[in-house]
PyMOL Python script that loads the backbone (N, CA, C, O; Angstrom):
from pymol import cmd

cmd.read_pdbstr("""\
ATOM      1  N   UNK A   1     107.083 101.951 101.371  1.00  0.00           N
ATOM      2  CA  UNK A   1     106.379 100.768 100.940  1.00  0.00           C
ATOM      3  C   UNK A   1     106.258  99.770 102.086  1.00  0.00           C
ATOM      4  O   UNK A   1     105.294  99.023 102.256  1.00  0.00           O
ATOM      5  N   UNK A   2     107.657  99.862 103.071  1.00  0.00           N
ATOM      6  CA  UNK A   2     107.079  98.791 104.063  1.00  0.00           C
ATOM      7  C   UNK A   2     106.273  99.322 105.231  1.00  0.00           C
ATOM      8  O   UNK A   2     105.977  98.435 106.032  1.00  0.00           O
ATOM      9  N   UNK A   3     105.990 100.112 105.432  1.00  0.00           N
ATOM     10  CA  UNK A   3     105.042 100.834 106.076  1.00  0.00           C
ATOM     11  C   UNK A   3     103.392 100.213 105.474  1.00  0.00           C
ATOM     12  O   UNK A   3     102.575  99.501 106.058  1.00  0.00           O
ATOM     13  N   UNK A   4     103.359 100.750 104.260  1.00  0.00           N
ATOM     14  CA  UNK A   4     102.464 100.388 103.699  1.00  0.00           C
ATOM     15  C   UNK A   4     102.184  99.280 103.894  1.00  0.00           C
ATOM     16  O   UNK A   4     100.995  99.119 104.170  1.00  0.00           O
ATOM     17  N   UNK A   5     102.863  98.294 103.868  1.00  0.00           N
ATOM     18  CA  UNK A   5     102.988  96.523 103.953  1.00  0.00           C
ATOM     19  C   UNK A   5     102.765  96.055 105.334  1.00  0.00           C
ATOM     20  O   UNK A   5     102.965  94.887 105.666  1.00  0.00           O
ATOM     21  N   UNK A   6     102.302  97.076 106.223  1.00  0.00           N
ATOM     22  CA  UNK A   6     102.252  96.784 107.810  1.00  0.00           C
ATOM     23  C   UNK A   6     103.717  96.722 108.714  1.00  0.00           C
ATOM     24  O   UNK A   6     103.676  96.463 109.917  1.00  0.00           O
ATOM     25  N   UNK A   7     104.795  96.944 108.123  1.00  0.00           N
ATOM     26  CA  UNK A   7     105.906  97.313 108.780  1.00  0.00           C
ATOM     27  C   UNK A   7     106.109  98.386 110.333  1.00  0.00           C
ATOM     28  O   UNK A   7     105.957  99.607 110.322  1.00  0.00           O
ATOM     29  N   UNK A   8     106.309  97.934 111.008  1.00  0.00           N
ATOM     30  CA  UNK A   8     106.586  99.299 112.125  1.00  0.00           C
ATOM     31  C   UNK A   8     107.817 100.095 111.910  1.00  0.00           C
ATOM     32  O   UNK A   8     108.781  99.695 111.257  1.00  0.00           O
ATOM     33  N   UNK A   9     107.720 101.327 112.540  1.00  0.00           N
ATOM     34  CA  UNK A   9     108.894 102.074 111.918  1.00  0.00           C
ATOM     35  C   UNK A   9     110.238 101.950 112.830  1.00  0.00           C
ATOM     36  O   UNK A   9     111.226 102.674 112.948  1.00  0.00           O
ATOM     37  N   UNK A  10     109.882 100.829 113.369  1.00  0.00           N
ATOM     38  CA  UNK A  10     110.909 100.666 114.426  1.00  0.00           C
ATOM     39  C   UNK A  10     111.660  99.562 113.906  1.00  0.00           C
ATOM     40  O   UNK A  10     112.868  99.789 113.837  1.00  0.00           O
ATOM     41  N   UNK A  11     111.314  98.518 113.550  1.00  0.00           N
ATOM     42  CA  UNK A  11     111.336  97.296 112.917  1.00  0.00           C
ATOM     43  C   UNK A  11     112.470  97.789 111.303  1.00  0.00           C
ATOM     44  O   UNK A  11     113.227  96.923 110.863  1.00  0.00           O
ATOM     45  N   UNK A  12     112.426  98.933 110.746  1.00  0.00           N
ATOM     46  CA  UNK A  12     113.087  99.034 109.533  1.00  0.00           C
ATOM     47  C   UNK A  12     114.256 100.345 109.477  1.00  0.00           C
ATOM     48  O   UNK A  12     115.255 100.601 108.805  1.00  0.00           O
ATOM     49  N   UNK A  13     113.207 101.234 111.020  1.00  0.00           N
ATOM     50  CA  UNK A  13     114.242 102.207 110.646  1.00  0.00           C
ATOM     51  C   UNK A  13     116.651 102.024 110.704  1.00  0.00           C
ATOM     52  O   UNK A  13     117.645 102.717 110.482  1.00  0.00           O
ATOM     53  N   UNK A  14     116.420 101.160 110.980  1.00  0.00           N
ATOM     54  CA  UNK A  14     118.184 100.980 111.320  1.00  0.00           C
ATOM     55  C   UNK A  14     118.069 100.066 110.284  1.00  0.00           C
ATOM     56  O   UNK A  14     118.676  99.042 110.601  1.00  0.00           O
ATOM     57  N   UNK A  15     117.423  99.953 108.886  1.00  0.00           N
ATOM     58  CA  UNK A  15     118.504  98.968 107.418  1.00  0.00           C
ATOM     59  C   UNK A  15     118.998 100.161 107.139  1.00  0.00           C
ATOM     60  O   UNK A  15     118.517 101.282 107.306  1.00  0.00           O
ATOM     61  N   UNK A  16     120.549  99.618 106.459  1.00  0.00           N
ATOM     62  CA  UNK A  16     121.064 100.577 105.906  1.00  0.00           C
ATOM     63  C   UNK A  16     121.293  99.791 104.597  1.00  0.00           C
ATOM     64  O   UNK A  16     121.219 100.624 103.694  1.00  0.00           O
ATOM     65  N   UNK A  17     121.523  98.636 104.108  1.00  0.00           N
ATOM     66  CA  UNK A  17     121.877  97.884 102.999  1.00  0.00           C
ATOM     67  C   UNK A  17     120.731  97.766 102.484  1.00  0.00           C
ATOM     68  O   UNK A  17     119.679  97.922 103.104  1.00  0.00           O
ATOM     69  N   UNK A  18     120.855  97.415 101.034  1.00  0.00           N
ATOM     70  CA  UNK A  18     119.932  96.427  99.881  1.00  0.00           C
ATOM     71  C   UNK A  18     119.719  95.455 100.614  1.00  0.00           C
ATOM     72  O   UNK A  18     118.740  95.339 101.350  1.00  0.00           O
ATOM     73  N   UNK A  19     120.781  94.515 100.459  1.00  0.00           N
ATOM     74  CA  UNK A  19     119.979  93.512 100.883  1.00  0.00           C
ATOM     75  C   UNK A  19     119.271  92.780 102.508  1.00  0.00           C
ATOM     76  O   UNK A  19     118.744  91.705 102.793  1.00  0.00           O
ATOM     77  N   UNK A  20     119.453  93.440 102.911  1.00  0.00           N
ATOM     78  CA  UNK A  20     118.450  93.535 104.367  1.00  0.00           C
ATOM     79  C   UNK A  20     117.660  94.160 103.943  1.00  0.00           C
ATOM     80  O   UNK A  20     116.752  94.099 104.772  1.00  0.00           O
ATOM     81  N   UNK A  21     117.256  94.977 102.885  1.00  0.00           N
ATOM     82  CA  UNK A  21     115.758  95.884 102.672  1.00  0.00           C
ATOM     83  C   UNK A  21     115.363  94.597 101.756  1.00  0.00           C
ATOM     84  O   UNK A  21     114.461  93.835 102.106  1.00  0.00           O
ATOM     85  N   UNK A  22     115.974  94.445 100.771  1.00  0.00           N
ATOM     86  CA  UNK A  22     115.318  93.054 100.046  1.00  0.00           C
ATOM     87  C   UNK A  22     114.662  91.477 100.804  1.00  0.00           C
ATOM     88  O   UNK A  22     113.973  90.502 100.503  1.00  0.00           O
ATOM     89  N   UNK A  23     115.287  91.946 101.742  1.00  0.00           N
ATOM     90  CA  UNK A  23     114.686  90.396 102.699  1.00  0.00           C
ATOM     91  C   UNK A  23     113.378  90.924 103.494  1.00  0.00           C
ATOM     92  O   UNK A  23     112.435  90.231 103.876  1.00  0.00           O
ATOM     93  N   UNK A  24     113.516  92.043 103.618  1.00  0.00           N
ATOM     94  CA  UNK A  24     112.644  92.393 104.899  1.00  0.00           C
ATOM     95  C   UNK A  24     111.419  92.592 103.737  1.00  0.00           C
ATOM     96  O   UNK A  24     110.454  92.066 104.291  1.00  0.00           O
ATOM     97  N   UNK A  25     111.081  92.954 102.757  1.00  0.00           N
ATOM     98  CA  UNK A  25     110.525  93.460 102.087  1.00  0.00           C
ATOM     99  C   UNK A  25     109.919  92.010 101.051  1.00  0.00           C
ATOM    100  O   UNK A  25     109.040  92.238 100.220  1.00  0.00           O
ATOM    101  N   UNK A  26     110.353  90.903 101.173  1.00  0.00           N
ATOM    102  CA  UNK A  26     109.980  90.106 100.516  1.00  0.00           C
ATOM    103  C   UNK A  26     109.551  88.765 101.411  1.00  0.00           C
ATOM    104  O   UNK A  26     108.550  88.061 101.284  1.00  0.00           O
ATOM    105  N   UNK A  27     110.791  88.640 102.480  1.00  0.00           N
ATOM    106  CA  UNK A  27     110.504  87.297 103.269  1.00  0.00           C
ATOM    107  C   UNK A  27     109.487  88.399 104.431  1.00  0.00           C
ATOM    108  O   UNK A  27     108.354  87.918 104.414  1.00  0.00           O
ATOM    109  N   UNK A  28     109.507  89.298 105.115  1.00  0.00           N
ATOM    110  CA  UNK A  28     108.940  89.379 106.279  1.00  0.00           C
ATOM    111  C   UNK A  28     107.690  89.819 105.607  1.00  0.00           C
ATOM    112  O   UNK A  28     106.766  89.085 105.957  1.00  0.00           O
ATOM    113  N   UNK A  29     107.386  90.560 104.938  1.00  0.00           N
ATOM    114  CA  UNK A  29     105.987  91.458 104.453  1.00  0.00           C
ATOM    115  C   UNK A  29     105.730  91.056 103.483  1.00  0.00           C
ATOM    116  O   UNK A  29     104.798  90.347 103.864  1.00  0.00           O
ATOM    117  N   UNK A  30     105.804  90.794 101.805  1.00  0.00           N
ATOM    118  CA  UNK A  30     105.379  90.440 100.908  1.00  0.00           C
ATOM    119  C   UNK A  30     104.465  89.076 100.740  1.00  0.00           C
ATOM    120  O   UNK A  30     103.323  88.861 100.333  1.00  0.00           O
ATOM    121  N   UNK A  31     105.744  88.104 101.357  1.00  0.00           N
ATOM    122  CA  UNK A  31     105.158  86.885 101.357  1.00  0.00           C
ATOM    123  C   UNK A  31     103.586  86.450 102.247  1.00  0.00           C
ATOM    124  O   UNK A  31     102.592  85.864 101.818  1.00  0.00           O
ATOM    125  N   UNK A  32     103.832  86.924 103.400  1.00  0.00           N
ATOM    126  CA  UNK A  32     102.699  86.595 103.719  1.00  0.00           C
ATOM    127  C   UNK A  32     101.330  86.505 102.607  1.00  0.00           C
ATOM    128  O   UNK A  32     100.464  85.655 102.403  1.00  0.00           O
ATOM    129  N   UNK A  33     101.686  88.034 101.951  1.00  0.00           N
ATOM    130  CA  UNK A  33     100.099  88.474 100.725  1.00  0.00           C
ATOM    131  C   UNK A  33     100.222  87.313  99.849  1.00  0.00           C
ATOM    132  O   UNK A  33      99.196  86.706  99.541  1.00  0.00           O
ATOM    133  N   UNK A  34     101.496  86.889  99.359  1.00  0.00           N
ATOM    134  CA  UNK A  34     101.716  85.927  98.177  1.00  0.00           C
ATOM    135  C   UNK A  34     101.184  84.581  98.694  1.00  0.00           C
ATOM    136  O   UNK A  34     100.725  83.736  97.926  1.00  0.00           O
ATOM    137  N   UNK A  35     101.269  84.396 100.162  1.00  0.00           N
ATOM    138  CA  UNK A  35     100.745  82.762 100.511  1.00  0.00           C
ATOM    139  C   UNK A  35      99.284  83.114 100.101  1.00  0.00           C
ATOM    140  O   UNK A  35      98.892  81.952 100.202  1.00  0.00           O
ATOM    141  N   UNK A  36      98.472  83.605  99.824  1.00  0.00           N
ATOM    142  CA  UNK A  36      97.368  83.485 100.439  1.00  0.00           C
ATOM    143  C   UNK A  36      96.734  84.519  98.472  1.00  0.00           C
ATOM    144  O   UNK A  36      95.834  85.312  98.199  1.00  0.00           O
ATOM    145  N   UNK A  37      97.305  84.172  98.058  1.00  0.00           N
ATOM    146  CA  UNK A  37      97.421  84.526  96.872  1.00  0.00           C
ATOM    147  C   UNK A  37      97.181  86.015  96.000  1.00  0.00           C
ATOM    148  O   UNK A  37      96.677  86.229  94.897  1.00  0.00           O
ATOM    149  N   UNK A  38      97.578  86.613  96.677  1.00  0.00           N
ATOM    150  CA  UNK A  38      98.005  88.297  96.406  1.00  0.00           C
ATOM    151  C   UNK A  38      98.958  88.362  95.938  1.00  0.00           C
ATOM    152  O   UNK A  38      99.999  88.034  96.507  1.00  0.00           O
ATOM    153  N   UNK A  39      98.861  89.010  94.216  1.00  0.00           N
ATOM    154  CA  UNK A  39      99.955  89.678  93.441  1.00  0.00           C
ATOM    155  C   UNK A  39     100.542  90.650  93.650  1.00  0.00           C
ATOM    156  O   UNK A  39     100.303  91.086  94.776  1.00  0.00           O
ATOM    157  N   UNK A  40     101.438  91.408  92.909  1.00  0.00           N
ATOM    158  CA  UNK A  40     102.400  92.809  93.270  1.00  0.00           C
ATOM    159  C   UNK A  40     100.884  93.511  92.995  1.00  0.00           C
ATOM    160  O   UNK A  40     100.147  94.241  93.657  1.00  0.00           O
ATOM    161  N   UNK A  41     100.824  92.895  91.671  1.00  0.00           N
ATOM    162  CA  UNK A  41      99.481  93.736  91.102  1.00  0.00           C
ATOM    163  C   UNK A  41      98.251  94.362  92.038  1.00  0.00           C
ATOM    164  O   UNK A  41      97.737  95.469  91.878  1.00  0.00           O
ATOM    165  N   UNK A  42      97.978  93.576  92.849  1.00  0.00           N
ATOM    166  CA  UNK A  42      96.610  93.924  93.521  1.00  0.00           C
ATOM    167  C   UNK A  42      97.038  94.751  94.415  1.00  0.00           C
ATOM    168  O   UNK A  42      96.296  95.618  94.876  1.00  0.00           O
ATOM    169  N   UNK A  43      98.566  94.575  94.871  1.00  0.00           N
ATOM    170  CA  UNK A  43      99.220  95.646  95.976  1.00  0.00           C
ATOM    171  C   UNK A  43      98.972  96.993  95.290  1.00  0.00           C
ATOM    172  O   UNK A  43      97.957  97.688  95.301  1.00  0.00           O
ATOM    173  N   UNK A  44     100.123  97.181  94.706  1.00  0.00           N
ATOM    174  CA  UNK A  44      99.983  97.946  93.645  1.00  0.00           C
ATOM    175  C   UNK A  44      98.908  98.985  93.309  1.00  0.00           C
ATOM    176  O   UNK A  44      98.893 100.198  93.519  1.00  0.00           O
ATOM    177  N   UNK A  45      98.076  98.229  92.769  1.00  0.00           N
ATOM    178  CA  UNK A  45      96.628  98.697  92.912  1.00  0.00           C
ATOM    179  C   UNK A  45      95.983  99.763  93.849  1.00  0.00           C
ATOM    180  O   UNK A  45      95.405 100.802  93.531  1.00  0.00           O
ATOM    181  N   UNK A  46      96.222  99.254  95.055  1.00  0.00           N
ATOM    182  CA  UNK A  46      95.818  99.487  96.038  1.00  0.00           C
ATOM    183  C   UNK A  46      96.384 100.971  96.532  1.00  0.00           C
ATOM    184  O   UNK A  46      95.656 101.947  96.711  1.00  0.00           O
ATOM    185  N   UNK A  47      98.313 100.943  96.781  1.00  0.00           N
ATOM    186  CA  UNK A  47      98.750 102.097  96.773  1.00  0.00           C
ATOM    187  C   UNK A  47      99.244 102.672  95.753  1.00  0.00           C
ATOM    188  O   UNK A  47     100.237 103.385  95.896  1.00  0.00           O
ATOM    189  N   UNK A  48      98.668 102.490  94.518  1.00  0.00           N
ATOM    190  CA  UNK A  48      98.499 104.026  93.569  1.00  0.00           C
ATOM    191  C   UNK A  48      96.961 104.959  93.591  1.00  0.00           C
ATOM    192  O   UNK A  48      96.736 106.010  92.992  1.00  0.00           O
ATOM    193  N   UNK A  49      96.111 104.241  94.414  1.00  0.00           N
ATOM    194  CA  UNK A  49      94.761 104.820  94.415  1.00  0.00           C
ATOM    195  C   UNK A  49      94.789 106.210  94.754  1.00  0.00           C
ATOM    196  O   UNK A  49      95.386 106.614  95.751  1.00  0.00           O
ATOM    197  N   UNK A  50      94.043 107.111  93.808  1.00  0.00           N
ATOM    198  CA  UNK A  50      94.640 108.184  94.001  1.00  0.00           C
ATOM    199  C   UNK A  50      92.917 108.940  94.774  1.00  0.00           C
ATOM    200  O   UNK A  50      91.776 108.541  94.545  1.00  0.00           O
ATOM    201  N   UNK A  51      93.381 110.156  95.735  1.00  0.00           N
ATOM    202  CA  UNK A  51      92.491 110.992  96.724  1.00  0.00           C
ATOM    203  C   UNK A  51      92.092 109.976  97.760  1.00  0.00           C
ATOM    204  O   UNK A  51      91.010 109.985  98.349  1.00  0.00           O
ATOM    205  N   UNK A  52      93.122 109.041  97.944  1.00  0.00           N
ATOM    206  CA  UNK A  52      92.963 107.990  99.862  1.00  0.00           C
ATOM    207  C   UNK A  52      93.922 108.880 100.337  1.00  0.00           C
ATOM    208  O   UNK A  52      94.749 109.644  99.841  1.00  0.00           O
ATOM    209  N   UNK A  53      93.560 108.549 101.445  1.00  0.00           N
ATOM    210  CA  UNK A  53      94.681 109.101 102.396  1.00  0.00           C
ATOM    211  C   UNK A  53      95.651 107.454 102.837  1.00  0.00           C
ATOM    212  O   UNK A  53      95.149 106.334 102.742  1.00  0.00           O
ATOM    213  N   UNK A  54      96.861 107.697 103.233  1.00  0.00           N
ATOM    214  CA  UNK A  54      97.840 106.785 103.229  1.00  0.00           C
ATOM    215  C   UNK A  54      97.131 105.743 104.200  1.00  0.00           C
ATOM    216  O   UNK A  54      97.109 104.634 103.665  1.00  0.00           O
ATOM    217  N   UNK A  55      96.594 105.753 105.356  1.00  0.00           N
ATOM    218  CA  UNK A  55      95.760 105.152 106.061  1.00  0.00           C
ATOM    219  C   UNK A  55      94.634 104.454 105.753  1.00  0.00           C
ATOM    220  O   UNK A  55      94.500 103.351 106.284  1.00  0.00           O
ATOM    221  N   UNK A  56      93.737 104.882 104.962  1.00  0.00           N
ATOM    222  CA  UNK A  56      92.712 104.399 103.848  1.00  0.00           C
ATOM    223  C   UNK A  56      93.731 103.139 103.222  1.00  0.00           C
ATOM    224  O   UNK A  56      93.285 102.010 103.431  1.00  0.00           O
ATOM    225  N   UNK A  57      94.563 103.184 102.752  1.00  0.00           N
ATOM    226  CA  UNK A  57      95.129 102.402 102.100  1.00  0.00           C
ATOM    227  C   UNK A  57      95.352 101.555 102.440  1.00  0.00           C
ATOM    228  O   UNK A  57      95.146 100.513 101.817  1.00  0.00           O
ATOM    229  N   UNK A  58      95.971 101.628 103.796  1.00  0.00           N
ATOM    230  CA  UNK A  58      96.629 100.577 104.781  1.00  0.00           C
ATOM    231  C   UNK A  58      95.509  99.570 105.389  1.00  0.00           C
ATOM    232  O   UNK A  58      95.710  98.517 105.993  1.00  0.00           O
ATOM    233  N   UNK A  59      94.428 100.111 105.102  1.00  0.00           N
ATOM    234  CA  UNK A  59      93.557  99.034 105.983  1.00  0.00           C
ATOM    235  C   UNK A  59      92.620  98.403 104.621  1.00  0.00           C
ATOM    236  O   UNK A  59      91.784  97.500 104.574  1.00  0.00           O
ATOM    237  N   UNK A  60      93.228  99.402 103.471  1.00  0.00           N
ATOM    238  CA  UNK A  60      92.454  98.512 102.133  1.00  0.00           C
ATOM    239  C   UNK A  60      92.945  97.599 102.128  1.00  0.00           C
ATOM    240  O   UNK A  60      92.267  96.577 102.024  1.00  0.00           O
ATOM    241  N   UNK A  61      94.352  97.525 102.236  1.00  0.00           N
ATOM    242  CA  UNK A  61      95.188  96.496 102.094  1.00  0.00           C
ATOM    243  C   UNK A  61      94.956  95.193 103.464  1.00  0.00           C
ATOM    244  O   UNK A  61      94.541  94.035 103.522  1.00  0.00           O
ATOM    245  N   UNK A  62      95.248  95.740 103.971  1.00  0.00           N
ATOM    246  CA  UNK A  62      94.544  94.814 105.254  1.00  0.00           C
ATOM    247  C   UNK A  62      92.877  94.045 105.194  1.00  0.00           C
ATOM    248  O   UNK A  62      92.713  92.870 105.520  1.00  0.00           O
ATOM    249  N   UNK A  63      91.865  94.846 104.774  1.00  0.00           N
ATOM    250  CA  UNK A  63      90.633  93.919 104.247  1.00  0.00           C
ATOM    251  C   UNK A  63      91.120  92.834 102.992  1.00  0.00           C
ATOM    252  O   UNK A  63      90.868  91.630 103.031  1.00  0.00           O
ATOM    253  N   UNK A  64      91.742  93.396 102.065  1.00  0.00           N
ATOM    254  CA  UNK A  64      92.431  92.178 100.865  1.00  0.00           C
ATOM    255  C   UNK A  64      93.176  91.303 101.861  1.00  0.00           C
ATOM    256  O   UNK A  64      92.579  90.235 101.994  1.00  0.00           O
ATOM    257  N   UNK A  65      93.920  91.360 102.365  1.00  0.00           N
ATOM    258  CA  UNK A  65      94.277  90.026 103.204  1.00  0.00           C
ATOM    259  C   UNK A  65      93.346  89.331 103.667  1.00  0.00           C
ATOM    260  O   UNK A  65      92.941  88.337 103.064  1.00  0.00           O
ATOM    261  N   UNK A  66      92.850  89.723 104.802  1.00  0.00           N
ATOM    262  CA  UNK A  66      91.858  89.218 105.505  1.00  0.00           C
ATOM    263  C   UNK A  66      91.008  88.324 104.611  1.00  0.00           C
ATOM    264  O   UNK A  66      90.802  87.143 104.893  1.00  0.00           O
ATOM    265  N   UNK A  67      90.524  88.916 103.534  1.00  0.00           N
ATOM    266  CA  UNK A  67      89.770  88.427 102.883  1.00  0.00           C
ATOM    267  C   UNK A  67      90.274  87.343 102.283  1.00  0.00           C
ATOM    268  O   UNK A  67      89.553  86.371 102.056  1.00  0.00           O
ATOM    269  N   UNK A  68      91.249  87.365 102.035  1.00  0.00           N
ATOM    270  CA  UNK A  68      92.197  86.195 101.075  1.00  0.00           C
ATOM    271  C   UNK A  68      92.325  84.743 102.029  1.00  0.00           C
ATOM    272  O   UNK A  68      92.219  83.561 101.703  1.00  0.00           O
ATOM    273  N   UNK A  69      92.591  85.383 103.306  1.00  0.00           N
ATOM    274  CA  UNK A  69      92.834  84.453 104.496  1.00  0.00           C
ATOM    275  C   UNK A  69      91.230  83.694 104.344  1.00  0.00           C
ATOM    276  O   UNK A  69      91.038  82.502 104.105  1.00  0.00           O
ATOM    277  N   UNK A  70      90.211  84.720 104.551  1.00  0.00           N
ATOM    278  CA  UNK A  70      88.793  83.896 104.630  1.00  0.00           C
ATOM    279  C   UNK A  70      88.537  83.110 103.712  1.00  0.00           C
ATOM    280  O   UNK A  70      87.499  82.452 103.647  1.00  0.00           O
ATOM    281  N   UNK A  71      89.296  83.091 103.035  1.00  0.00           N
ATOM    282  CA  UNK A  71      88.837  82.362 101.702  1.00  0.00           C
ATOM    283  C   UNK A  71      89.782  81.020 101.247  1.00  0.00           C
ATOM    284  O   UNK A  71      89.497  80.046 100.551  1.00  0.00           O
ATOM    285  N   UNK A  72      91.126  81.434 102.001  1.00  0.00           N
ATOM    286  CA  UNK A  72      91.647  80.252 101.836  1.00  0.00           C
ATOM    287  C   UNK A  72      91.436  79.127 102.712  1.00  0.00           C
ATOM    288  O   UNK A  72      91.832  77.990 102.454  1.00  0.00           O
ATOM    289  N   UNK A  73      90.654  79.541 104.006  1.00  0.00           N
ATOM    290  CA  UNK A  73      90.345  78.852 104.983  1.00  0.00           C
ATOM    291  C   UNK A  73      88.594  78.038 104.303  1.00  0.00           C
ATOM    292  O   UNK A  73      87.961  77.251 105.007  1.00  0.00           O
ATOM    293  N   UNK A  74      88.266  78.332 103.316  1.00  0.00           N
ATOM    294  CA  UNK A  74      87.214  77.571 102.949  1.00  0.00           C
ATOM    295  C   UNK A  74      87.519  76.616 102.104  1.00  0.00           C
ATOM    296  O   UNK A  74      86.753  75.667 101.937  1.00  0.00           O
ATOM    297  N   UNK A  75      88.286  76.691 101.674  1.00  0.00           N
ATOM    298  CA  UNK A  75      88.973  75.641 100.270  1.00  0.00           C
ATOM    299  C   UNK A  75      89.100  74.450 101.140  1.00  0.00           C
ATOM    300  O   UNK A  75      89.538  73.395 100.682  1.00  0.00           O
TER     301      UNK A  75
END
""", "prot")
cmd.dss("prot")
cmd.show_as("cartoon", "prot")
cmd.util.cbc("prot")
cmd.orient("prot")
């Protein structure tokens, strides 16, 4: 999932605890989507889509940001 979330695999591979996966997974990657007003839901969404390839996904997810960003920058 943090892969999915734009994580590098360098950046996560040495957690070994909960709660260092719970921080990394909420303060470093989640939040960003949540400022800018992205639910679990729309995540979610996104990686259960089924016949993408994992990559497809990653940059679906990445246009929903972007987009969220463009939009909060008009308000």
């Amino acid at each position: 999932m943090l892969l999915f979330l734009g994580a590098k695999y360098e950046d996560i591979a040495d957690v070994k605890d909960i709660d260092t996966l719970l921080y990394k997974v909420y303060y470093e990657y989640y939040l960003p989507f949540a400022k800018y007003g992205i639910d679990v839901r729309a995540i979610k969404g996104i990686y259960n889509t089924k016949g993408t390839s994992f990559k497809e996904k990653q940059i679906a997810l990445q246009v929903l940001l972007c987009e969220s960003k463009d939009k909060e920058l008009i308000k």
